[in-house]
N, CA, C and O atoms as a printed pandas DataFrame, in Angstrom:
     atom_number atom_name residue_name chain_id  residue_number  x_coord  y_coord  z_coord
0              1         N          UNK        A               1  -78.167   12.305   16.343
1              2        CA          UNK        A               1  -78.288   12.201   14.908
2              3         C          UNK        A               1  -76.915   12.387   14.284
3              4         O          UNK        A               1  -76.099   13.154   14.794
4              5         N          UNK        A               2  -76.624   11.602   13.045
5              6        CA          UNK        A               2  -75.500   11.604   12.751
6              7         C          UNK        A               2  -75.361   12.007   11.295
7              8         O          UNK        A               2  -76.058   11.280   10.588
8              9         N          UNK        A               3  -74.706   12.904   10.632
9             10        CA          UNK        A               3  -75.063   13.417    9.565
10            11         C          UNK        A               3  -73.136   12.919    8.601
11            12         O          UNK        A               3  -72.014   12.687    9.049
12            13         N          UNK        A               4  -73.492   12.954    7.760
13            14        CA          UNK        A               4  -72.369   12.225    6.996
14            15         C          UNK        A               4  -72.623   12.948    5.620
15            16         O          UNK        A               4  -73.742   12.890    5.112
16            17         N          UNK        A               5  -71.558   13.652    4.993
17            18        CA          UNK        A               5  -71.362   14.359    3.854
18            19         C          UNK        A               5  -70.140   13.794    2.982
19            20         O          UNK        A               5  -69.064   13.416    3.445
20            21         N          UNK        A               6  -70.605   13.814    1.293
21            22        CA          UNK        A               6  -69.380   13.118    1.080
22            23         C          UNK        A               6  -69.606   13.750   -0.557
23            24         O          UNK        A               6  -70.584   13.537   -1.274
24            25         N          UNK        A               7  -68.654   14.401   -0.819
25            26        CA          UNK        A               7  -68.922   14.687   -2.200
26            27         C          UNK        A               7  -67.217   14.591   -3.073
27            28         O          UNK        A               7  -66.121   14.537   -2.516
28            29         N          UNK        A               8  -67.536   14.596   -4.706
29            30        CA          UNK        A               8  -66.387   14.020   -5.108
30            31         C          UNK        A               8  -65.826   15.645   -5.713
31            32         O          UNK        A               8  -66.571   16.541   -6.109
32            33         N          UNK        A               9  -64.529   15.683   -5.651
33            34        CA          UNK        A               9  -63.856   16.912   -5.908
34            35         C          UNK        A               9  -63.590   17.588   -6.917
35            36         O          UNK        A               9  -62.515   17.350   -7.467
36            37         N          UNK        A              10  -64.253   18.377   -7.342
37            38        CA          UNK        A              10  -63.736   18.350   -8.671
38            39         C          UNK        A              10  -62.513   18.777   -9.451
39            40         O          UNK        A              10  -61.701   19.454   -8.821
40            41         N          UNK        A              11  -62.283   18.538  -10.524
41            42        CA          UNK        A              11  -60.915   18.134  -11.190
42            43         C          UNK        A              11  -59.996   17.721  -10.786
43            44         O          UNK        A              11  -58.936   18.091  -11.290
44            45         N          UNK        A              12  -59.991   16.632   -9.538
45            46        CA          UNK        A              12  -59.168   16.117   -8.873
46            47         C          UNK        A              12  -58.884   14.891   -9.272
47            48         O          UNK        A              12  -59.895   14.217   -9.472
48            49         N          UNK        A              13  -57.860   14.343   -9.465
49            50        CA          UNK        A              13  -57.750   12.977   -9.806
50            51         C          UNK        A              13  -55.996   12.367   -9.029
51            52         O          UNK        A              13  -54.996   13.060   -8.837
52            53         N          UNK        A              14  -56.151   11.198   -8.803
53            54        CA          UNK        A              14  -54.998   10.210   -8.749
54            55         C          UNK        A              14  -54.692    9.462   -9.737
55            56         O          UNK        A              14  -55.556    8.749  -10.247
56            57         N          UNK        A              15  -53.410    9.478  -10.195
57            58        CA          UNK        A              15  -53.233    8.080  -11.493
58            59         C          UNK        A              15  -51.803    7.376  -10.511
59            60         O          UNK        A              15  -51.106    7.754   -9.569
60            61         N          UNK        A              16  -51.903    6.211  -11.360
61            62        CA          UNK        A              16  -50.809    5.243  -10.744
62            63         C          UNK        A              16  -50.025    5.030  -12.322
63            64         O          UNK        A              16  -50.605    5.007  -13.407
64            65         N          UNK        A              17  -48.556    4.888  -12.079
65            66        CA          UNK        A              17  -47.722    4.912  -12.974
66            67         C          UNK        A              17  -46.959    3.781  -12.698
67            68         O          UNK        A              17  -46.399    3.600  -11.617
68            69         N          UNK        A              18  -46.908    2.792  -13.914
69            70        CA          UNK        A              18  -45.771    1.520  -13.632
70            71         C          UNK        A              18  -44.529    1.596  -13.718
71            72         O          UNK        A              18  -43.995    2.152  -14.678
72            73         N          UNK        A              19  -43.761    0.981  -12.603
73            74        CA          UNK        A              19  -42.198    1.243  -13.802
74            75         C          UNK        A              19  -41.229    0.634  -13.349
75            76         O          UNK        A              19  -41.185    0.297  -12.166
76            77         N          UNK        A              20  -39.997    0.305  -14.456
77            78        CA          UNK        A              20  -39.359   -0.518  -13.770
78            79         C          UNK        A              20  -37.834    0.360  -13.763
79            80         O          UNK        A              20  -37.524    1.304  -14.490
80            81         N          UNK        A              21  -36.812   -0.473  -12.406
81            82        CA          UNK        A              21  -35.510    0.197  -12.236
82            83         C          UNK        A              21  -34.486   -0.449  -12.765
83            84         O          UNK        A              21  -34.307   -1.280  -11.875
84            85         N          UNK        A              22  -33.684   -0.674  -13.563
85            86        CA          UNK        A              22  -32.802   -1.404  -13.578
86            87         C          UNK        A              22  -31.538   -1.200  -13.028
87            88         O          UNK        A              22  -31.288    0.005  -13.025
88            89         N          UNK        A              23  -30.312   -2.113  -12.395
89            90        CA          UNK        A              23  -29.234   -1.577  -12.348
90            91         C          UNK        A              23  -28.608   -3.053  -11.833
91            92         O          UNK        A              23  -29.249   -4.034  -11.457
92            93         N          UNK        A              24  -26.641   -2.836  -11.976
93            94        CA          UNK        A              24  -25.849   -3.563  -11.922
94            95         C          UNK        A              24  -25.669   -3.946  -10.081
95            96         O          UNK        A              24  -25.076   -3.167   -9.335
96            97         N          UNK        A              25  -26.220   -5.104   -9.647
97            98        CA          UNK        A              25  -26.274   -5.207   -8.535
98            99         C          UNK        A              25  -24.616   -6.339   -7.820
99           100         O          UNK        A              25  -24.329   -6.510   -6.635
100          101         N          UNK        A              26  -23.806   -6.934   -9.153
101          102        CA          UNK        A              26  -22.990   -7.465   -8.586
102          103         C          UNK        A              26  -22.666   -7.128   -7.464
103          104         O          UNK        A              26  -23.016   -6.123   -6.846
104          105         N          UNK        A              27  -21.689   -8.314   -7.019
105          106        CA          UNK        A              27  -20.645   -7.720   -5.594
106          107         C          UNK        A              27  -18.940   -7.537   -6.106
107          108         O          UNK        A              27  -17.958   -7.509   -5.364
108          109         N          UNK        A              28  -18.967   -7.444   -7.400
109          110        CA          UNK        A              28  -17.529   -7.215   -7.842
110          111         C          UNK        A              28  -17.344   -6.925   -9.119
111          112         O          UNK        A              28  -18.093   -7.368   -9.990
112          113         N          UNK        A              29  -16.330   -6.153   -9.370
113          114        CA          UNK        A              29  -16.174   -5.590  -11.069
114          115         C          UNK        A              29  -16.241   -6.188  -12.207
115          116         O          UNK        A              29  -16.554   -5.650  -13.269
116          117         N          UNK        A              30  -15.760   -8.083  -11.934
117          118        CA          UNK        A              30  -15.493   -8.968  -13.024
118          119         C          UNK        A              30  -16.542   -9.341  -13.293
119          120         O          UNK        A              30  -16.464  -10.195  -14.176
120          121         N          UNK        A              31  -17.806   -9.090  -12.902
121          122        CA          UNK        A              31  -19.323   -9.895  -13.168
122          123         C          UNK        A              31  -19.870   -8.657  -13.116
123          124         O          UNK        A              31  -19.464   -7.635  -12.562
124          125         N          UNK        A              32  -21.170   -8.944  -13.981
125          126        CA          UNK        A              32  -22.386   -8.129  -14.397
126          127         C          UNK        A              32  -23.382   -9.015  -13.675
127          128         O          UNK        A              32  -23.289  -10.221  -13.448
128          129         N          UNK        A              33  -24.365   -8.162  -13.358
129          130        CA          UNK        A              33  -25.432   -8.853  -12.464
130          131         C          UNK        A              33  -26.256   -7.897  -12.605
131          132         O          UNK        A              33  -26.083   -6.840  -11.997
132          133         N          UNK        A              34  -27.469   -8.124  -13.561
133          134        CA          UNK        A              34  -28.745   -7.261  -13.515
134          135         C          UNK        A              34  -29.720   -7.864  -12.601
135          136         O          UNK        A              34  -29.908   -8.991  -12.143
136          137         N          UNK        A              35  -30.471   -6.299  -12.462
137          138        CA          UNK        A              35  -31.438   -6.727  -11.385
138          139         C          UNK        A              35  -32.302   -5.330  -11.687
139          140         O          UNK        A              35  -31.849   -4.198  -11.857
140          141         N          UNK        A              36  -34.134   -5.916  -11.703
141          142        CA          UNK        A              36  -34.919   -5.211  -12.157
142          143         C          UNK        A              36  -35.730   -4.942  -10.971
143          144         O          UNK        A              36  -36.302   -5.856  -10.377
144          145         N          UNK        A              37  -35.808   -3.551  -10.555
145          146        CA          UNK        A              37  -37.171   -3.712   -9.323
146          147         C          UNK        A              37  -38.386   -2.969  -10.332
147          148         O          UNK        A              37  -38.179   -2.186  -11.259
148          149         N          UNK        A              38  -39.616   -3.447   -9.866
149          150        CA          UNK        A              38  -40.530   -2.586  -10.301
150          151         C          UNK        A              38  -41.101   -2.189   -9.210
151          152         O          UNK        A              38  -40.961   -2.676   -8.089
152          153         N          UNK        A              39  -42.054   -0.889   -9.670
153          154        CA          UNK        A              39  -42.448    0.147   -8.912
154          155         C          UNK        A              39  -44.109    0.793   -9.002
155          156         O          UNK        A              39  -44.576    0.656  -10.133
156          157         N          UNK        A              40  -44.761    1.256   -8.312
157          158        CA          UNK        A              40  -45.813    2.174   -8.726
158          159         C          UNK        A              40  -45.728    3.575   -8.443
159          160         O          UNK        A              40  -45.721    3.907   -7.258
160          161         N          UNK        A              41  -45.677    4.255   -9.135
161          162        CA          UNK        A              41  -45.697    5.761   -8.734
162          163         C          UNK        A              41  -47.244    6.440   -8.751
163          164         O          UNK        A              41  -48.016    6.355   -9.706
164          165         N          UNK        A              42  -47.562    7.240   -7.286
165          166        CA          UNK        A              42  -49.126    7.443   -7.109
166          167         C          UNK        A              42  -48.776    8.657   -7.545
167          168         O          UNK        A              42  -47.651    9.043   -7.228
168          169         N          UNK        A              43  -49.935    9.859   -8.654
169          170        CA          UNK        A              43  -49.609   11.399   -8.686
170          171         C          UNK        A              43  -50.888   11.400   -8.056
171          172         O          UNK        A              43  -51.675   10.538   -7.664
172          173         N          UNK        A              44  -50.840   12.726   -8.086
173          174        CA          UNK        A              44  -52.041   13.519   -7.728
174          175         C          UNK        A              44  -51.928   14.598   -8.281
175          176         O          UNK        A              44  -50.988   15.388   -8.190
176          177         N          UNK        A              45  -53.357   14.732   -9.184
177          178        CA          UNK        A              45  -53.403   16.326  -10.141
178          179         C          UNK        A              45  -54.958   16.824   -9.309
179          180         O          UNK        A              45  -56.051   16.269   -9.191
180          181         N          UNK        A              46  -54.511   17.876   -8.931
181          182        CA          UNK        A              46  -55.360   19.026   -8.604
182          183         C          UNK        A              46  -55.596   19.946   -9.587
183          184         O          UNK        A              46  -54.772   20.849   -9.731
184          185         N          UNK        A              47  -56.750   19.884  -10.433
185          186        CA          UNK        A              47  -56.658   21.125  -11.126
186          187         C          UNK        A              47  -57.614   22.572  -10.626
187          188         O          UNK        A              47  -58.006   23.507  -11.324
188          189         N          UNK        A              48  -57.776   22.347   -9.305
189          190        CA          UNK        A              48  -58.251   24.068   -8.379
190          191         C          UNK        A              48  -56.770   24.470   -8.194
191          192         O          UNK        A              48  -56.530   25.307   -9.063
192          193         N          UNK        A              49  -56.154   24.340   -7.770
193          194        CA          UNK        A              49  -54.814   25.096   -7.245
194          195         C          UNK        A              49  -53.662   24.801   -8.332
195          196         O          UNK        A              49  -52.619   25.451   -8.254
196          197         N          UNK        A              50  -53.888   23.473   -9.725
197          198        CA          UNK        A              50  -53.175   24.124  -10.821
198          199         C          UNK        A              50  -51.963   23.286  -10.108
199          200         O          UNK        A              50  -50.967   23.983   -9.911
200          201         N          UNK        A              51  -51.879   22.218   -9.775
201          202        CA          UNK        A              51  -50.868   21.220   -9.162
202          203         C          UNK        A              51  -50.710   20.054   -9.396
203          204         O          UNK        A              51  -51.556   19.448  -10.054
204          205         N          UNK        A              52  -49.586   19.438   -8.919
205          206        CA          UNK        A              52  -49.598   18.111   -9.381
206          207         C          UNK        A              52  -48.507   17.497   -8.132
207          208         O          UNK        A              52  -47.684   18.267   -7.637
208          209         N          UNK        A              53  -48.573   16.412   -7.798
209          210        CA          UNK        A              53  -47.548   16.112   -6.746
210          211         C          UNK        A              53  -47.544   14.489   -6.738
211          212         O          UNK        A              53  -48.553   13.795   -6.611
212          213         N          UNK        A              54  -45.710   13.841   -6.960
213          214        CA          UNK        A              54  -46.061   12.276   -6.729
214          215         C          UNK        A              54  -46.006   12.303   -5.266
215          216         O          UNK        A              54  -45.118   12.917   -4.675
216          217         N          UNK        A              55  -46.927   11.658   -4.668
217          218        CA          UNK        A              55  -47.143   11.297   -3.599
218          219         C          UNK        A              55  -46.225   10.366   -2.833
219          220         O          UNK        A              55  -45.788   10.628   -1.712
220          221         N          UNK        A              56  -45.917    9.071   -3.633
221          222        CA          UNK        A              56  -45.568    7.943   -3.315
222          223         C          UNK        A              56  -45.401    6.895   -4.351
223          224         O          UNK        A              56  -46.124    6.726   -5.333
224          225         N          UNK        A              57  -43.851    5.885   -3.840
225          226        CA          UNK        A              57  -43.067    5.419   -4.562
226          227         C          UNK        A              57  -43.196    3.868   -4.230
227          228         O          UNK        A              57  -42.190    3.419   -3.680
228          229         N          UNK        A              58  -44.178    2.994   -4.439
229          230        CA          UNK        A              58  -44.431    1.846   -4.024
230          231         C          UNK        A              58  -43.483    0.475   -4.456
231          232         O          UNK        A              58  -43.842   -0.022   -5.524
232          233         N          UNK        A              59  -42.699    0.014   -3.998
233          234        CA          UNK        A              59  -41.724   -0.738   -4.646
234          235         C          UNK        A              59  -42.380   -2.467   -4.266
235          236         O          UNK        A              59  -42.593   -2.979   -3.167
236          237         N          UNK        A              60  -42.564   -3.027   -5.646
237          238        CA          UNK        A              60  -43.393   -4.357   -5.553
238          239         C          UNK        A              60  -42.537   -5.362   -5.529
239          240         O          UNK        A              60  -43.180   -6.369   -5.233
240          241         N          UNK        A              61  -41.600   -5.574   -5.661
241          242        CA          UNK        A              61  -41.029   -6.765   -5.959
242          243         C          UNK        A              61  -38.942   -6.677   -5.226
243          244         O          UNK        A              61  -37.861   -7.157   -5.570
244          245         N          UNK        A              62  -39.494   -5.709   -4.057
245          246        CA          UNK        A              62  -37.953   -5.473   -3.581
246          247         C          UNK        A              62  -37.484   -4.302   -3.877
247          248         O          UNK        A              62  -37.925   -3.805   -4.913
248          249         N          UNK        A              63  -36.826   -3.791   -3.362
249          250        CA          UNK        A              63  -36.192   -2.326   -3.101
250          251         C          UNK        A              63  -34.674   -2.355   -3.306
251          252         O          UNK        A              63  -33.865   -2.949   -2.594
252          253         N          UNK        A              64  -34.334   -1.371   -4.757
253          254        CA          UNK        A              64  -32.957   -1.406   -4.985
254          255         C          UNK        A              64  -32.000   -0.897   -3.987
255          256         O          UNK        A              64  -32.326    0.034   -3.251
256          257         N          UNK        A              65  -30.406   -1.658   -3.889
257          258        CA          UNK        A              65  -29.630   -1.214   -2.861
258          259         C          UNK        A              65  -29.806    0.318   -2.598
259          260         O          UNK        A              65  -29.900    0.342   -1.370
260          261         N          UNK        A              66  -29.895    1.484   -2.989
261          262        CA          UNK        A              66  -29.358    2.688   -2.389
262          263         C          UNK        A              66  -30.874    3.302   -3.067
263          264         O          UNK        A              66  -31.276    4.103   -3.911
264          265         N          UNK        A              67  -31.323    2.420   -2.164
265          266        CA          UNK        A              67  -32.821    2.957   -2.738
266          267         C          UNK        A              67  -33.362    4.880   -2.305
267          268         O          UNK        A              67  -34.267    5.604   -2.720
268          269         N          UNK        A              68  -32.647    4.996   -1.665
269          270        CA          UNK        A              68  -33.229    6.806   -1.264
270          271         C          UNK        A              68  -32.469    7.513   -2.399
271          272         O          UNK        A              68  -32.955    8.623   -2.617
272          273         N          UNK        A              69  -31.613    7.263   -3.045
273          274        CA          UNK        A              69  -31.121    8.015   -4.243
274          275         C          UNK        A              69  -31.867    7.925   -5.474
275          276         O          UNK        A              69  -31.926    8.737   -6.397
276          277         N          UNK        A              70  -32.360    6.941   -5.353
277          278        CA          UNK        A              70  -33.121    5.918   -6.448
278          279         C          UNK        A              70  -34.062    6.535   -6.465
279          280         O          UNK        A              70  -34.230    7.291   -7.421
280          281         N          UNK        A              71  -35.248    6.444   -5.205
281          282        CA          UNK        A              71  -36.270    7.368   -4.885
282          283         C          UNK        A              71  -35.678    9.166   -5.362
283          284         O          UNK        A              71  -36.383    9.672   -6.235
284          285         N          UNK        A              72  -34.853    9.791   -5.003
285          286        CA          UNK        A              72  -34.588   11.119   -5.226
286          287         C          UNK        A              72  -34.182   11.566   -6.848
287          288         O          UNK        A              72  -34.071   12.727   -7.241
288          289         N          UNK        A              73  -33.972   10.190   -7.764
289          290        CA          UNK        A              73  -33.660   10.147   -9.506
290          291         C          UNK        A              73  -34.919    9.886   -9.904
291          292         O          UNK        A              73  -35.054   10.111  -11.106
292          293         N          UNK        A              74  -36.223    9.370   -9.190
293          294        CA          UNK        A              74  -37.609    9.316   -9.837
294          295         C          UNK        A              74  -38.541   10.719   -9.330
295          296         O          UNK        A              74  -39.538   11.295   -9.764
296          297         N          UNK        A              75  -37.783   10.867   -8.379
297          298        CA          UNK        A              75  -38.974   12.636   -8.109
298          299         C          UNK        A              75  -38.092   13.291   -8.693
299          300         O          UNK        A              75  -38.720   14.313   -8.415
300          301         N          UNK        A              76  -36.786   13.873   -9.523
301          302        CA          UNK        A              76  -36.438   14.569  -10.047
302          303         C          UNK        A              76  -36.794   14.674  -11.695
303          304         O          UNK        A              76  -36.934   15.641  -12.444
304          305         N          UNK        A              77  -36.861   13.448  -11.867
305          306        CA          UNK        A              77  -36.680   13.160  -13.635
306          307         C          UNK        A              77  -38.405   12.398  -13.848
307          308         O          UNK        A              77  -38.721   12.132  -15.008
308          309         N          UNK        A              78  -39.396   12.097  -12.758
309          310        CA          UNK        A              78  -40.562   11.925  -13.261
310          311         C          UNK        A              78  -41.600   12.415  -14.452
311          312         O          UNK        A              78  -42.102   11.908  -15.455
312          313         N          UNK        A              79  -41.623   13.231  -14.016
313          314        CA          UNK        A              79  -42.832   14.201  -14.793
314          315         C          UNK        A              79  -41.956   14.099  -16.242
315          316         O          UNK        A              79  -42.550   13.534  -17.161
316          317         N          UNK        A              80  -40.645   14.581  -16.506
317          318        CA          UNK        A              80  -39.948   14.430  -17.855
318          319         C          UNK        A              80  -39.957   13.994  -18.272
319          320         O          UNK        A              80  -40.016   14.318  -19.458
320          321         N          UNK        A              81  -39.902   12.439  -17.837
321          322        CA          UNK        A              81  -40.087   11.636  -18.655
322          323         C          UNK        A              81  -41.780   10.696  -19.156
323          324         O          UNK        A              81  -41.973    9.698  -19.850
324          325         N          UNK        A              82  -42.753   11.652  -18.374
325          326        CA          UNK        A              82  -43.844   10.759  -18.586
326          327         C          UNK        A              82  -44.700   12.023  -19.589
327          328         O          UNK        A              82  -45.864   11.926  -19.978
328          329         N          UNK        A              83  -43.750   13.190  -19.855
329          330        CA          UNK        A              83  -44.369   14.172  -20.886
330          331         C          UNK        A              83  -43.015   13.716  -22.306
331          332         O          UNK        A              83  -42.956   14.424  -23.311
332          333         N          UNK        A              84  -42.336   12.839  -22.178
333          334        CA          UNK        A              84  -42.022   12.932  -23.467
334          335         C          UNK        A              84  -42.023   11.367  -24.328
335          336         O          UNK        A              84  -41.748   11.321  -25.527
């Protein structure tokens, strides 16, 4: 016999956040060259333990050059900017 339990958590939720990166991708000083990546950012709010955590940084349309810094300027400055 196989027994299967499944219940939903409470005050738990995931939201997904859109967004886009911009920056100067030339290969030299005399030219400007924009270039936009967009992104999804997954949170997760727990409200038993009173938390919140982005999970993950989904990049849709290409991944900017020095993208782990990029990634480390959206988990620093996230939450700041989506409370103001």
């Amino acid at each position: 016999m196989k027994n299967l339990k499944i219940e939903k958590k409470p005050f738990s939720e995931t939201k997904h956040y859109s967004g886009t990166y911009t920056y100067d991708s030339s290969l030299s000083k005399d030219e400007y060259q924009e270039e936009i990546c967009e992104f999804t950012v997954i949170v997760t709010y727990d409200n038993d333990s009173q938390s919140c955590s982005l999970d993950e940084i989904v990049w849709i349309d290409g991944t900017p050059r020095d993208v782990d810094s990029v990634e480390d300027f959206i988990n620093e400055n996230f939450f700041d900017i989506i409370a103001s």
